[in-house]
N, CA, C and O atoms as a GROMACS GRO file, in nm:
protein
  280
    1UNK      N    1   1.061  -0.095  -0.760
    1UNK     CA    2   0.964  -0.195  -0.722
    1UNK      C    3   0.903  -0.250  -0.850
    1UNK      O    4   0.841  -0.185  -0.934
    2UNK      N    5   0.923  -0.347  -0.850
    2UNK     CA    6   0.830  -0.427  -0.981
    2UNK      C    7   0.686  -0.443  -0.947
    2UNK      O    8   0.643  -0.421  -0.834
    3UNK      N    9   0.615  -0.480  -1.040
    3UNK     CA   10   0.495  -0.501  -1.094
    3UNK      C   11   0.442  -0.583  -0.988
    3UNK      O   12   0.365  -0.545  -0.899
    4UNK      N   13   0.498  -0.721  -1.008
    4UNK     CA   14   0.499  -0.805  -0.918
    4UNK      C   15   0.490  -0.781  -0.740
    4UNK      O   16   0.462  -0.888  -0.686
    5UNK      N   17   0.504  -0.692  -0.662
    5UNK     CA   18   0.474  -0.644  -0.597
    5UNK      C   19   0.429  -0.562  -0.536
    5UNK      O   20   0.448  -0.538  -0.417
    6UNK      N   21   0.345  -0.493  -0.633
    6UNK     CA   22   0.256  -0.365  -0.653
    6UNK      C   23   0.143  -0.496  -0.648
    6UNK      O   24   0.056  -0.497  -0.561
    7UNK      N   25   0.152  -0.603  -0.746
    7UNK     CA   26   0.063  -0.711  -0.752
    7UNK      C   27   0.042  -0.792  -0.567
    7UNK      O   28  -0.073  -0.814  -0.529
    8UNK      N   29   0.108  -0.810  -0.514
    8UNK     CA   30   0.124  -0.844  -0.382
    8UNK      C   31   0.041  -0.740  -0.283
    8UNK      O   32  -0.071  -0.754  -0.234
    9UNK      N   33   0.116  -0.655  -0.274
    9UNK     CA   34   0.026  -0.532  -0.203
    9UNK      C   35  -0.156  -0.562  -0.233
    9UNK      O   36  -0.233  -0.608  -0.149
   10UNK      N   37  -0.198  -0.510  -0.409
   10UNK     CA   38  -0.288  -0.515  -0.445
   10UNK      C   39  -0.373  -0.713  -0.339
   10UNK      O   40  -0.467  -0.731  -0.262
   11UNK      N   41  -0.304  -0.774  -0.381
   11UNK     CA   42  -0.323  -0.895  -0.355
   11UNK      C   43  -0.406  -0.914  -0.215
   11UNK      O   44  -0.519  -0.956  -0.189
   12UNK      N   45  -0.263  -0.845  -0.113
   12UNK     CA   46  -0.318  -0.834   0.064
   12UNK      C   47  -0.443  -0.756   0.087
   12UNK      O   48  -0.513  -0.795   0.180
   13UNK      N   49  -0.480  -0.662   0.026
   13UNK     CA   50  -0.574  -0.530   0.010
   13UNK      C   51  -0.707  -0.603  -0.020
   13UNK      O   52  -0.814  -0.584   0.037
   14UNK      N   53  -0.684  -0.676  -0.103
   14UNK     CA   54  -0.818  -0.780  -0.141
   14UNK      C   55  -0.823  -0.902  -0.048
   14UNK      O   56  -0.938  -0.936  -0.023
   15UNK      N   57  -0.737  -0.967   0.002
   15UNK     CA   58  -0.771  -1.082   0.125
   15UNK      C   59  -0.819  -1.047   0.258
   15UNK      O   60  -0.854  -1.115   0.354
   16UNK      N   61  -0.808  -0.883   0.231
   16UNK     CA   62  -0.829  -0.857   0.423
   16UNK      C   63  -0.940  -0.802   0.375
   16UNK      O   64  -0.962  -0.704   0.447
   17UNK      N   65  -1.036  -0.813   0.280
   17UNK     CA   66  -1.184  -0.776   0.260
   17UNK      C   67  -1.171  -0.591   0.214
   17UNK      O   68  -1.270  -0.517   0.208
   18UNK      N   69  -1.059  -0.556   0.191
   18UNK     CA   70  -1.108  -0.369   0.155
   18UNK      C   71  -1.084  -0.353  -0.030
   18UNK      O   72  -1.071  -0.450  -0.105
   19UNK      N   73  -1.084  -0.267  -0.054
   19UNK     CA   74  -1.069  -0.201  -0.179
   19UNK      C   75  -0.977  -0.110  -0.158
   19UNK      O   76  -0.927  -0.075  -0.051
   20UNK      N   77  -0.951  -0.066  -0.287
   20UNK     CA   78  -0.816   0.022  -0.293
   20UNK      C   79  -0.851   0.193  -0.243
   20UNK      O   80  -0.775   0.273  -0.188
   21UNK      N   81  -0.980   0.210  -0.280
   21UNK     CA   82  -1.038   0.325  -0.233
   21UNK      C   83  -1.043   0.331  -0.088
   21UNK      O   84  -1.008   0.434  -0.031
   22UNK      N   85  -1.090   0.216  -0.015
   22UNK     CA   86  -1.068   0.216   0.118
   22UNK      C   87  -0.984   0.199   0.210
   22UNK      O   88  -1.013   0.230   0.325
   23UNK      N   89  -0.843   0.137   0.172
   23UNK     CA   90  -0.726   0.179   0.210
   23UNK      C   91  -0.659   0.288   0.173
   23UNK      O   92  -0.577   0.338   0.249
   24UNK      N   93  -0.681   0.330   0.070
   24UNK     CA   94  -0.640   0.533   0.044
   24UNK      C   95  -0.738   0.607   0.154
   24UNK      O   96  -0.693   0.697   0.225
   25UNK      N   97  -0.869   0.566   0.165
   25UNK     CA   98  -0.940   0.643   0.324
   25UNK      C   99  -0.835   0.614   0.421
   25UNK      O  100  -0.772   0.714   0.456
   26UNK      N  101  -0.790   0.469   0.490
   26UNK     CA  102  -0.750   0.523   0.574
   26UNK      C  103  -0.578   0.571   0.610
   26UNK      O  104  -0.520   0.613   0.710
   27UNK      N  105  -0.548   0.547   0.503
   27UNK     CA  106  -0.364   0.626   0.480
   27UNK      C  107  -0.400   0.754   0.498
   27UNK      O  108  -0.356   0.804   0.601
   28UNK      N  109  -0.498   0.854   0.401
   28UNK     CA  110  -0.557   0.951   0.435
   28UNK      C  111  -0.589   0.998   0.578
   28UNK      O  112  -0.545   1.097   0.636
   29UNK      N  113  -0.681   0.903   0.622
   29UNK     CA  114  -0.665   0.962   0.761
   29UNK      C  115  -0.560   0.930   0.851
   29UNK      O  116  -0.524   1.024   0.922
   30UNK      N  117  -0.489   0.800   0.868
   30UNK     CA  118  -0.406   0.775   0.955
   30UNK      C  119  -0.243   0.886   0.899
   30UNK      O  120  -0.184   0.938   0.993
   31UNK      N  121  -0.195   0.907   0.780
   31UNK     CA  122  -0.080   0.947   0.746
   31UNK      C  123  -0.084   1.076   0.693
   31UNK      O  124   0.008   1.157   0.700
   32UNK      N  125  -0.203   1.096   0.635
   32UNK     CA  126  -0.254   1.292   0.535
   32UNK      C  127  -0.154   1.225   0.391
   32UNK      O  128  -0.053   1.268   0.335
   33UNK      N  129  -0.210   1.146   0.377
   33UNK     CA  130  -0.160   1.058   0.225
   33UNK      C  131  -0.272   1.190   0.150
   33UNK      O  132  -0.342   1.255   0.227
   34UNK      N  133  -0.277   1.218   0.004
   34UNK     CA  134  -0.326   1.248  -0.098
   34UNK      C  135  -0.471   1.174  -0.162
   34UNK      O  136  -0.456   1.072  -0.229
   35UNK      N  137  -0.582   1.216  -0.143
   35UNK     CA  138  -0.648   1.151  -0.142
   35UNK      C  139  -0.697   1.078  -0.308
   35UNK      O  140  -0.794   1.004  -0.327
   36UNK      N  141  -0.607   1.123  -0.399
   36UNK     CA  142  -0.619   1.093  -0.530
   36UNK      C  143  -0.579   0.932  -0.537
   36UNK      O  144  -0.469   0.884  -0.508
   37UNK      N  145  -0.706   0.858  -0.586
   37UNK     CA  146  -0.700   0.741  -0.593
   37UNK      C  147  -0.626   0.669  -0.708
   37UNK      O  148  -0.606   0.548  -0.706
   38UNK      N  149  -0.584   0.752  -0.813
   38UNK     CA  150  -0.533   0.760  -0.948
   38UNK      C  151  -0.425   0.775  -0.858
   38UNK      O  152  -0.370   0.668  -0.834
   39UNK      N  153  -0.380   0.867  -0.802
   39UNK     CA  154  -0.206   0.884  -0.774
   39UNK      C  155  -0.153   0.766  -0.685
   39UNK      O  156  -0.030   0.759  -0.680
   40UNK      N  157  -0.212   0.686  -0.624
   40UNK     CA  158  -0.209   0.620  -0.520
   40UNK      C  159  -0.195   0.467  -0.630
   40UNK      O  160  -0.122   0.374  -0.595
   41UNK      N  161  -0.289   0.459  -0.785
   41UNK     CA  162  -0.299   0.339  -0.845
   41UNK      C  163  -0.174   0.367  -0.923
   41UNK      O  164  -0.126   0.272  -0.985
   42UNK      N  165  -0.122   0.470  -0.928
   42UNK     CA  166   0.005   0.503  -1.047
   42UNK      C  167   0.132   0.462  -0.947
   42UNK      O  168   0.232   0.402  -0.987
   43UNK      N  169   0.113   0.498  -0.834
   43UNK     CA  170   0.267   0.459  -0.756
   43UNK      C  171   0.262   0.305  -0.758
   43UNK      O  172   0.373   0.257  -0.733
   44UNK      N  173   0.178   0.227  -0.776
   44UNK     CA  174   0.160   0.088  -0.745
   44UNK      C  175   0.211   0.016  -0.882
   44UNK      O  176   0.279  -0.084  -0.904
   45UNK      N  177   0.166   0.085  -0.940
   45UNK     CA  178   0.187   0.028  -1.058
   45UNK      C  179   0.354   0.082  -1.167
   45UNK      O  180   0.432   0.023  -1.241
   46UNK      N  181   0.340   0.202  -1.123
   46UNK     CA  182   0.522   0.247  -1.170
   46UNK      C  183   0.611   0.180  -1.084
   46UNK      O  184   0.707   0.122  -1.134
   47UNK      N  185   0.596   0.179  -0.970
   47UNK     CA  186   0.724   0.180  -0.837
   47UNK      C  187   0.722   0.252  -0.797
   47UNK      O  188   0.750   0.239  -0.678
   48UNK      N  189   0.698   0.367  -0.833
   48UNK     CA  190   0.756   0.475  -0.723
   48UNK      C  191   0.673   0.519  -0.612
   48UNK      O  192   0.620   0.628  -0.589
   49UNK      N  193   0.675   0.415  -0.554
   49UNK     CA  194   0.643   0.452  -0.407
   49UNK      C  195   0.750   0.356  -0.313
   49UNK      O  196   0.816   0.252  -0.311
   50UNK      N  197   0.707   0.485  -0.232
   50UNK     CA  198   0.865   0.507  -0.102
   50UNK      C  199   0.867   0.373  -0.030
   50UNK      O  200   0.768   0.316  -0.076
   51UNK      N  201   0.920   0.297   0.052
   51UNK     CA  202   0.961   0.226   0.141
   51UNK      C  203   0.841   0.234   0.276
   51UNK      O  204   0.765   0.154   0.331
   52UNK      N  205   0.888   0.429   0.293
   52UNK     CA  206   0.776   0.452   0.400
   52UNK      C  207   0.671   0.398   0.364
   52UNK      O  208   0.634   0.300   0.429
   53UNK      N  209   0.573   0.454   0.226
   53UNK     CA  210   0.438   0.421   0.191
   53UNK      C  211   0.442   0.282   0.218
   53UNK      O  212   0.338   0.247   0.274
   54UNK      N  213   0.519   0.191   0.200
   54UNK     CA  214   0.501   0.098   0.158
   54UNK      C  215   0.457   0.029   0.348
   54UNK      O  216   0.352  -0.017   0.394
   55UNK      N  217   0.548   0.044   0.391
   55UNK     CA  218   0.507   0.026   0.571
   55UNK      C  219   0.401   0.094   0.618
   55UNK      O  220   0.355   0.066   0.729
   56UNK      N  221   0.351   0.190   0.544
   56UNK     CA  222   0.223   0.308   0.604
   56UNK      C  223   0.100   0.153   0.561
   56UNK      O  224   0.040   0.098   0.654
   57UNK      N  225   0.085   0.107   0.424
   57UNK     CA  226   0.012   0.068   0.379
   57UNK      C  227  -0.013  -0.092   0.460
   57UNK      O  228  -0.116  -0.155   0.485
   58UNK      N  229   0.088  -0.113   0.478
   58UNK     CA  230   0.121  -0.259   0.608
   58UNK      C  231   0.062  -0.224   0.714
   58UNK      O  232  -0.011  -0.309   0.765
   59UNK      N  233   0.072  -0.119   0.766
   59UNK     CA  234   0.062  -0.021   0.898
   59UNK      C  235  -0.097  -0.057   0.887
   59UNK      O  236  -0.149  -0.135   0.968
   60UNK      N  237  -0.156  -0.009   0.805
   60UNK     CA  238  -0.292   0.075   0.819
   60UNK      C  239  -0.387  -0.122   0.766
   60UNK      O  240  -0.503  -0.145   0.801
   61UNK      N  241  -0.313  -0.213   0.696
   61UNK     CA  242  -0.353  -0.343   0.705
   61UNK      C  243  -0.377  -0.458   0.809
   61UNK      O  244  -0.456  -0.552   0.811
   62UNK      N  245  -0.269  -0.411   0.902
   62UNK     CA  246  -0.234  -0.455   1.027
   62UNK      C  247  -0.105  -0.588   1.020
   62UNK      O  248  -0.088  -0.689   1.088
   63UNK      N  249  -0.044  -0.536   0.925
   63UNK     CA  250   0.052  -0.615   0.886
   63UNK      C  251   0.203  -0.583   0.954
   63UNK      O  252   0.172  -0.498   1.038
   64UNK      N  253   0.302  -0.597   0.961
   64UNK     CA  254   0.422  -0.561   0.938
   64UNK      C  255   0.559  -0.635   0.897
   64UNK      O  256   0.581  -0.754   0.918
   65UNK      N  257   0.653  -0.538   0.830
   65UNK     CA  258   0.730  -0.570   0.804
   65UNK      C  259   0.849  -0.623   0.840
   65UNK      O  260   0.906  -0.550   0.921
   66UNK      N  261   0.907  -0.719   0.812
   66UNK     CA  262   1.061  -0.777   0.879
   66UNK      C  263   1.106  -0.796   0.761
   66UNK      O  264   1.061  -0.809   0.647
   67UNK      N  265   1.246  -0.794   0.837
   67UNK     CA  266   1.370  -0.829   0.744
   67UNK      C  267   1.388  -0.984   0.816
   67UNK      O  268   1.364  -0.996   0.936
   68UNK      N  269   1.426  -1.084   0.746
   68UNK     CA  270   1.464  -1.206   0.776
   68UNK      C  271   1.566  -1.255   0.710
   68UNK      O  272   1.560  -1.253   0.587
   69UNK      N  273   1.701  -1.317   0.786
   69UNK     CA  274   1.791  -1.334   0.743
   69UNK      C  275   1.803  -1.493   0.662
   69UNK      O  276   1.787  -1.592   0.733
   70UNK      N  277   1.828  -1.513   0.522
   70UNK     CA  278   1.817  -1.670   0.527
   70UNK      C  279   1.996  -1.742   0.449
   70UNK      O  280   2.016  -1.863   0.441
   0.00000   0.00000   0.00000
């Protein structure tokens, strides 16, 4: 995952009015995510976070994901 969409994520997180601390509350509660807000800013920013996380974090935004064929 690039930067660039660690930047996106970050992006949605701030238009739907929360902070990054407050979407780690509720991954935490909705998934038993890790409540380390550092581990949570390091996957965003390395890549390495999973596919799942990545739909947990859609999940808990009220977003979801599609595949669209073009």
């Amino acid at each position: 995952m690039s930067v660039s969409i660690a930047n996106q994520i970050k992006s949605v997180i701030v238009a739907e009015g929360y902070t990054m601390k407050q979407v780690l509350d509720m991954l935490v509660y909705e998934y038993g995510w890790s409540e380390s807000l550092s581990n949570f800013s390091r996957k965003l920013h390395t890549g390495k976070i999973k596919y799942a996380e990545v739909l947990q974090i859609a999940e808990v935004l009220g977003y979801e994901i599609s595949w669209q064929k073009h």
